[in-house]
ROTOR-815860 format. One record per residue: x, y, z of N, C-alpha, C in turn; residue in three letters. Coordinates in steps of 0.1 Angstrom, whole numbers, padded with zeros to 4 digits, always signed. Atoms other than C-alpha are relative to their C-alpha. Example, Ala and Ser with C-alpha at 12.3 -4.5 7.8 and 13.67 -1.06 7.14 Angstrom:
ROTOR-815860
+0009-0012+0000+0123-0045+0078+0009+0012+0000Ala;-0009-0011+0000+0137-0011+0071-0008+0011+0008Ser;
END
This chain:
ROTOR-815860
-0004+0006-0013-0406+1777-1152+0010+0009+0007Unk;-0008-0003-0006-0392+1792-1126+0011-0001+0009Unk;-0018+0007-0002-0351+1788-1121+0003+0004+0020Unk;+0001+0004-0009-0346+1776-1090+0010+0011+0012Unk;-0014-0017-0008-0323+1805-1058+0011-0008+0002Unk;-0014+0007-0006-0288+1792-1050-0003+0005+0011Unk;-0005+0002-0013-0286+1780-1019+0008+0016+0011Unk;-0010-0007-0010-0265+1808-0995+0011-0006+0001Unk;-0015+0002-0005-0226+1796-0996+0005+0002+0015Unk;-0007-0001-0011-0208+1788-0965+0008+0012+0002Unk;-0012-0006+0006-0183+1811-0978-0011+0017+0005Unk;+0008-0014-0002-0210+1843-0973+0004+0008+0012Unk;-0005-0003-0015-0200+1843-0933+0013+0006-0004Unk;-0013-0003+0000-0168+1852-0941+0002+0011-0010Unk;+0003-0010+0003-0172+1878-0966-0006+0010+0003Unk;+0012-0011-0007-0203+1899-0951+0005+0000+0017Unk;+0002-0002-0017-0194+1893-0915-0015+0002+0007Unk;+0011-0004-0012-0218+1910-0889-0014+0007-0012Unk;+0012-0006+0011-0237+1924-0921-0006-0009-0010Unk;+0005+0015+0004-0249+1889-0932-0013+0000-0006Unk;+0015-0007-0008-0283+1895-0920-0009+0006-0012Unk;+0002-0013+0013-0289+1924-0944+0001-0007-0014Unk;-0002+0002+0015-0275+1911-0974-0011-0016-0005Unk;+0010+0011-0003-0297+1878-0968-0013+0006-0005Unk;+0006-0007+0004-0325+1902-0969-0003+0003-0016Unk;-0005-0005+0011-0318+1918-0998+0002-0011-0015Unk;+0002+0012+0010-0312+1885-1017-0011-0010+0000Unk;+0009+0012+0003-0343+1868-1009-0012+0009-0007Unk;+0010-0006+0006-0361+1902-1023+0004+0001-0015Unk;-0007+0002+0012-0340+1901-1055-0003-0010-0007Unk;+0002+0018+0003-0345+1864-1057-0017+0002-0005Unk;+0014+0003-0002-0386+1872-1051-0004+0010-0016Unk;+0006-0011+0008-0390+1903-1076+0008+0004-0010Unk;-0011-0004+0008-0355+1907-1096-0006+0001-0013Unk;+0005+0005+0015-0368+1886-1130-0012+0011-0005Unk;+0009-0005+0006-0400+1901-1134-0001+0015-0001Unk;-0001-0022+0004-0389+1941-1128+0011+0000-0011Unk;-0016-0007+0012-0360+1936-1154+0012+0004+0006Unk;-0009-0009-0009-0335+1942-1127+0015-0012-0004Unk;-0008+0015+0000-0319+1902-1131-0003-0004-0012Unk;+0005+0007+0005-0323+1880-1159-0001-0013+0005Unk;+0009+0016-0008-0342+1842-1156+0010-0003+0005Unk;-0008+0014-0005-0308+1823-1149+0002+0008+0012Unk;-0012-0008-0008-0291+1848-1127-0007-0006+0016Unk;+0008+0009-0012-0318+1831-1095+0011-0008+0006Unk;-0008+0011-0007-0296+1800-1097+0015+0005+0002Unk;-0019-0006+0001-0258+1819-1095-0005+0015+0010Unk;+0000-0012-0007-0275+1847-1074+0011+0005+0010Unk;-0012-0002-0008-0246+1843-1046+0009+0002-0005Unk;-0013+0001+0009-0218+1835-1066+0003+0009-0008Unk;-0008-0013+0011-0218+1857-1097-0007+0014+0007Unk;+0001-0019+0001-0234+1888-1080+0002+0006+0009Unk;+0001-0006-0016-0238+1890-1043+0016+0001+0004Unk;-0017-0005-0005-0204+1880-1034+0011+0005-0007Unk;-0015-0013+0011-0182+1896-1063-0001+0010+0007Unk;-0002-0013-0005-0195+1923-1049+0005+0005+0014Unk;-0004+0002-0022-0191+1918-1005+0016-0001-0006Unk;-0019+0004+0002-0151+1911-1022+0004+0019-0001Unk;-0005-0014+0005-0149+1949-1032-0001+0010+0013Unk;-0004-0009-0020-0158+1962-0994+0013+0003+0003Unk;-0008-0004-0009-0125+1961-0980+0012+0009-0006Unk;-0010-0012+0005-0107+1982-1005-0005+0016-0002Unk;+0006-0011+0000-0129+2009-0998+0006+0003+0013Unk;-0004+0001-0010-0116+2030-0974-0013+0006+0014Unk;+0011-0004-0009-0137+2037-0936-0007+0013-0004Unk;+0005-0012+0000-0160+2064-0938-0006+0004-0012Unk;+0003-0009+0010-0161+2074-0974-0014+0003-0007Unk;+0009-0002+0006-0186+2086-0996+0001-0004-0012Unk;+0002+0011+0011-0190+2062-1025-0014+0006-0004Unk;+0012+0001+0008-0211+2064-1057+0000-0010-0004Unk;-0001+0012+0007-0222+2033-1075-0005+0010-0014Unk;+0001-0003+0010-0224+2045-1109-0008-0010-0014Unk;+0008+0005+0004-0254+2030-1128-0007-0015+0005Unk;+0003+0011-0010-0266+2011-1100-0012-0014-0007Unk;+0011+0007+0006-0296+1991-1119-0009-0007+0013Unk;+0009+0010-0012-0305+1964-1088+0008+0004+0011Unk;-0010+0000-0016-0279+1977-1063+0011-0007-0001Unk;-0010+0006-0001-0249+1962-1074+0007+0006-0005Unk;+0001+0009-0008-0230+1965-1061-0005+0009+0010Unk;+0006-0011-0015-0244+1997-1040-0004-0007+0012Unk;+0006-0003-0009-0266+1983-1020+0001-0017+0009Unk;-0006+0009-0010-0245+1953-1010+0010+0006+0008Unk;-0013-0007-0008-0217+1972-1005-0004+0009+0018Unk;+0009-0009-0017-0244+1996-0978+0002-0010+0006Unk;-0001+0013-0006-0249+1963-0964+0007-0002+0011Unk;-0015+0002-0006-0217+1953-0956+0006+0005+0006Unk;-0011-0014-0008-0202+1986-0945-0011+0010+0001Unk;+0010-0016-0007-0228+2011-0926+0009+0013+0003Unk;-0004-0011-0003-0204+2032-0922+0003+0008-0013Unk;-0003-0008+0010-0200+2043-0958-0013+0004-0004Unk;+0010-0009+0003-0221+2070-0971-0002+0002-0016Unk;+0001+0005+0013-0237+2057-1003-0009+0007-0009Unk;+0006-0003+0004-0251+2071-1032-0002-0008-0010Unk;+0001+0004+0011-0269+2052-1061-0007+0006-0011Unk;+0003-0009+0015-0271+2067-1095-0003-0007-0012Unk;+0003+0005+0013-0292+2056-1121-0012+0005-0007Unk;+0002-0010+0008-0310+2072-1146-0020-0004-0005Unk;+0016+0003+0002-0342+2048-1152-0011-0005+0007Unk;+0013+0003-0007-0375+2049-1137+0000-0013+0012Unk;+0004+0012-0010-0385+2014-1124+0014-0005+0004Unk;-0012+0004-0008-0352+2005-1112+0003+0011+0013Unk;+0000-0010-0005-0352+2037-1096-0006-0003+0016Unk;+0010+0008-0005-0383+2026-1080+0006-0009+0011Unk;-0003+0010-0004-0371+1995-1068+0014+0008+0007Unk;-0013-0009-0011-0337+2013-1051-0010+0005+0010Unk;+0005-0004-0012-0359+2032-1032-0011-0007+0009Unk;+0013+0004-0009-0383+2009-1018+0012-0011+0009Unk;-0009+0010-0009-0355+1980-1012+0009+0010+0011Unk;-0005-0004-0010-0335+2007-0992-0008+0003+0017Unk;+0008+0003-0011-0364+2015-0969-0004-0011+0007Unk;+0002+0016-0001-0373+1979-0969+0014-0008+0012Unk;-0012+0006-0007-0335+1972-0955+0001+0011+0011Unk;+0000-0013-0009-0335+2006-0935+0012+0004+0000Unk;-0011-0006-0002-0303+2020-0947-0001+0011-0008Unk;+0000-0016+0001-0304+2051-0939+0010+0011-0010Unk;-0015-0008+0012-0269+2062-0953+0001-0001-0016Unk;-0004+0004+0013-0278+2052-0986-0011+0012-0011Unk;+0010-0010+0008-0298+2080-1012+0001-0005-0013Unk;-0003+0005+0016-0307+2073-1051+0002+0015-0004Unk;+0000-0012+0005-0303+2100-1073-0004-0005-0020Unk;+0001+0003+0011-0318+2093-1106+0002+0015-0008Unk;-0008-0010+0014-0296+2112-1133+0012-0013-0003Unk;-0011+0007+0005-0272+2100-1156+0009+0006+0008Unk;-0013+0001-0006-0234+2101-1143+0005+0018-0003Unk;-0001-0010+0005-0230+2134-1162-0006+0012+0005Unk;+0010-0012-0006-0259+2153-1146+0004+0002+0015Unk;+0003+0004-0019-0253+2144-1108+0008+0013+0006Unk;-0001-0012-0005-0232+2176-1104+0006+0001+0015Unk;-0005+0001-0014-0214+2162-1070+0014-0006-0002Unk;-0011+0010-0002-0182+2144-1060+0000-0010+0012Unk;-0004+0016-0009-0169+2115-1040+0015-0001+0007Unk;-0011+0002-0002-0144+2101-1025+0005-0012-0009Unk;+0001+0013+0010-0151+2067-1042-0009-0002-0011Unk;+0010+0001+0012-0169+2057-1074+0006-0015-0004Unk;+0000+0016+0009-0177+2021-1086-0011-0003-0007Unk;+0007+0001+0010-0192+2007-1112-0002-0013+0001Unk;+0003+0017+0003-0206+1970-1121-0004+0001-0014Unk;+0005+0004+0010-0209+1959-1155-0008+0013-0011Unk;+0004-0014+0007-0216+1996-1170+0004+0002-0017Unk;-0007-0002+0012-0191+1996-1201+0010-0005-0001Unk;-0018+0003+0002-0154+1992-1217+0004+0014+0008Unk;-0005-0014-0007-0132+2016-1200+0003+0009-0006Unk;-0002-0010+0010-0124+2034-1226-0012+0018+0001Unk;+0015-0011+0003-0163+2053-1226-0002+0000+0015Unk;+0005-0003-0006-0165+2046-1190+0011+0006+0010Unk;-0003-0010-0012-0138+2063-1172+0000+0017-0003Unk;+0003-0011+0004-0145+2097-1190-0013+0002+0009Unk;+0009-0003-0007-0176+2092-1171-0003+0000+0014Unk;-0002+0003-0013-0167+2079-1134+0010+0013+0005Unk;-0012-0007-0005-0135+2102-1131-0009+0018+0003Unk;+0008-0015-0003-0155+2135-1131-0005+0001+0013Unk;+0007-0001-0014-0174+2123-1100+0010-0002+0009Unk;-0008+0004-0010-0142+2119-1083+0005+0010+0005Unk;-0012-0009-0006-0127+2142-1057+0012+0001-0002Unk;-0017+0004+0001-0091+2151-1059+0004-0008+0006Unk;-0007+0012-0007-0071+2127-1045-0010-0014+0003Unk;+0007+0017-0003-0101+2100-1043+0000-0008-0008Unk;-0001+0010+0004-0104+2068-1059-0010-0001-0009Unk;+0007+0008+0005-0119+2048-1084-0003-0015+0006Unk;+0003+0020-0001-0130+2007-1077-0011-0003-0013Unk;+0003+0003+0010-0142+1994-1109+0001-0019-0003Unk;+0001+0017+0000-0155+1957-1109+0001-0006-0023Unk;-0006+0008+0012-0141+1941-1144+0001-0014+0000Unk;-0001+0018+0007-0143+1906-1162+0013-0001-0003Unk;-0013+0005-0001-0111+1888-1170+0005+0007-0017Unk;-0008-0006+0011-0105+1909-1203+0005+0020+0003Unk;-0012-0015-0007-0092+1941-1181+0010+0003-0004Unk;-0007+0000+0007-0063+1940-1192+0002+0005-0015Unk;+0003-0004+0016-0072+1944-1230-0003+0015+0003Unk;+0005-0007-0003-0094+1971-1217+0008+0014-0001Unk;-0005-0006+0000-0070+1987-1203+0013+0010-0012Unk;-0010-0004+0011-0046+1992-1232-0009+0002-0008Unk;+0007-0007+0008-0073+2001-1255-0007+0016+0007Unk;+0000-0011-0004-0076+2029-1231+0010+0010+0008Unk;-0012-0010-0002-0044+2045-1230+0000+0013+0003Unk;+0001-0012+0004-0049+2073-1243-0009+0009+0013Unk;+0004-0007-0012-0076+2083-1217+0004-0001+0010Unk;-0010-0001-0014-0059+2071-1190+0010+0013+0000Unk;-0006-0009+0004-0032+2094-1199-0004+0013+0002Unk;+0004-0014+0003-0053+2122-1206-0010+0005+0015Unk;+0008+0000-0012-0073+2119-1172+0007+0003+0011Unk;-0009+0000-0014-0038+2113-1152-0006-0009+0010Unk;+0005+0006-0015-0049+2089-1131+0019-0010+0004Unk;-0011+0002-0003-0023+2076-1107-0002-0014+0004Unk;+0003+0016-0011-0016+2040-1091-0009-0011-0010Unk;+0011+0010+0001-0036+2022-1117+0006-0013+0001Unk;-0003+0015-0009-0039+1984-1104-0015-0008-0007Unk;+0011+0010+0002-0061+1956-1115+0003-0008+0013Unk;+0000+0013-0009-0066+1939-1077-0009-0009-0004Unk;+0006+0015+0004-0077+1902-1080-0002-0003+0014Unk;+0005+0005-0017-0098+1898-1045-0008-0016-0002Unk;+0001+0014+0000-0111+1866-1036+0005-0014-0006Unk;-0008+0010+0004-0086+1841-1046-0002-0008+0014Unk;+0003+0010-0008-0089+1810-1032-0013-0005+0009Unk;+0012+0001-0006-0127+1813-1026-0007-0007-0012Unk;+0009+0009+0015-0139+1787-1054-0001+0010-0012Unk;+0003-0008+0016-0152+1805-1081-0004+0018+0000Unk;+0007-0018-0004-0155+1841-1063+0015+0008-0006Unk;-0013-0014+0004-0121+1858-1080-0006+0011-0005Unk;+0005-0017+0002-0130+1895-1088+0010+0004-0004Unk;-0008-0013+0005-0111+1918-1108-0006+0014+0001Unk;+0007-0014-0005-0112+1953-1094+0010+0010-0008Unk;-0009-0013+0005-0093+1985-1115+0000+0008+0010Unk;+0002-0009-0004-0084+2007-1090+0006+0011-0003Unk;-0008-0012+0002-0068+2043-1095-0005+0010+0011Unk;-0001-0013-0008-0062+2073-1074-0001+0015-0011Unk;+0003-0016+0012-0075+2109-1094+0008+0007+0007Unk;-0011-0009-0008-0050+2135-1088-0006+0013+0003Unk;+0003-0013-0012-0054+2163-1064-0001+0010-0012Unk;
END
């Protein structure tokens, strides 16, 4: 049986703005094709707004205009290819490593027509470029994954790192790398407060010059 789409939240206008439209798109092809490529699992249909689309439309405005953002093991585009969405003015790359998801990146971008946005199938390690921003969704502990995000990062540019509510832990089990990476500013922001059940935990840090 197939689990029924959540509805669109009121709450969506006010997150996405003028880039609504798009991400609407984008969720009714997720919704149509997600399950059966391996991209979603069955429940994820009914919570598709809630737990995926808008966690992620929350992490847009800490990016800053312009930049050049990686999503680092993009799988369905999350949050890449909400975040394109959202903000056309950032210049997006998604990186991920396996075939049919690959696939699926590049047909949903043509499909949405954002241009600014390229795949690059390699692991995190291969990709051999930098950024200004790098974010991740649901990739690892931090411990294994900022060894792997921080490399792609320009001097002075950022990390955004979407985390569950044991960040914290996370973080102190990764001292030592933090430490040894230097990262500056690090911050666990808590966006979407006061939007029902949309709070987000974001790790951010600044790499040093």
């Amino acid at each position: 049986m197939t689990e029924p789409v959540e509805p669109e939240p009121e709450v969506a206008q006010r997150v996405f703005g003028a880039g609504l439209p798009l991400v609407r798109r984008y969720a009714a092809d997720l919704a149509q094709h997600g399950v059966e490529l391996g991209l979603i699992g069955p429940l994820e249909p009914a919570r598709l707004w809630t737990r995926h689309l808008l966690n992620c439309g929350l992490v847009a405005p800490l990016i800053p205009e312009g930049s050049a953002v990686a999503d680092v093991g993009s799988g369905a585009g999350l949050p890449g290819l909400v975040l394109a969405a959202a903000r056309p003015d950032l210049r997006m790359t998604l990186i991920e490593p396996m075939e049919r998801r690959v696939v699926w990146l590049q047909d949903e971008i043509a499909r949405l027509g954002l241009e600014q946005v390229l795949v690059r199938r390699a692991r995190a390690e291969e990709v051999g470029e930098r950024f200004e921003v790098v974010t991740a969704r649901a990739v690892g502990a931090l411990k294994k994954l900022l060894p792997v995000v921080v490399p792609l990062v320009r001097p002075g540019g950022s990390i955004a790192l979407m985390k569950g509510a044991g960040v914290e832990e996370e973080i102190r089990a990764a001292d030592r790398v933090i430490r040894r990476l230097r990262l500056r500013d690090l911050r666990v922001e808590i966006v979407g407060t006061g939007m029902a059940s949309l709070e987000t935990r974001v790790l951010t840090a600044t790499v040093p010059d």
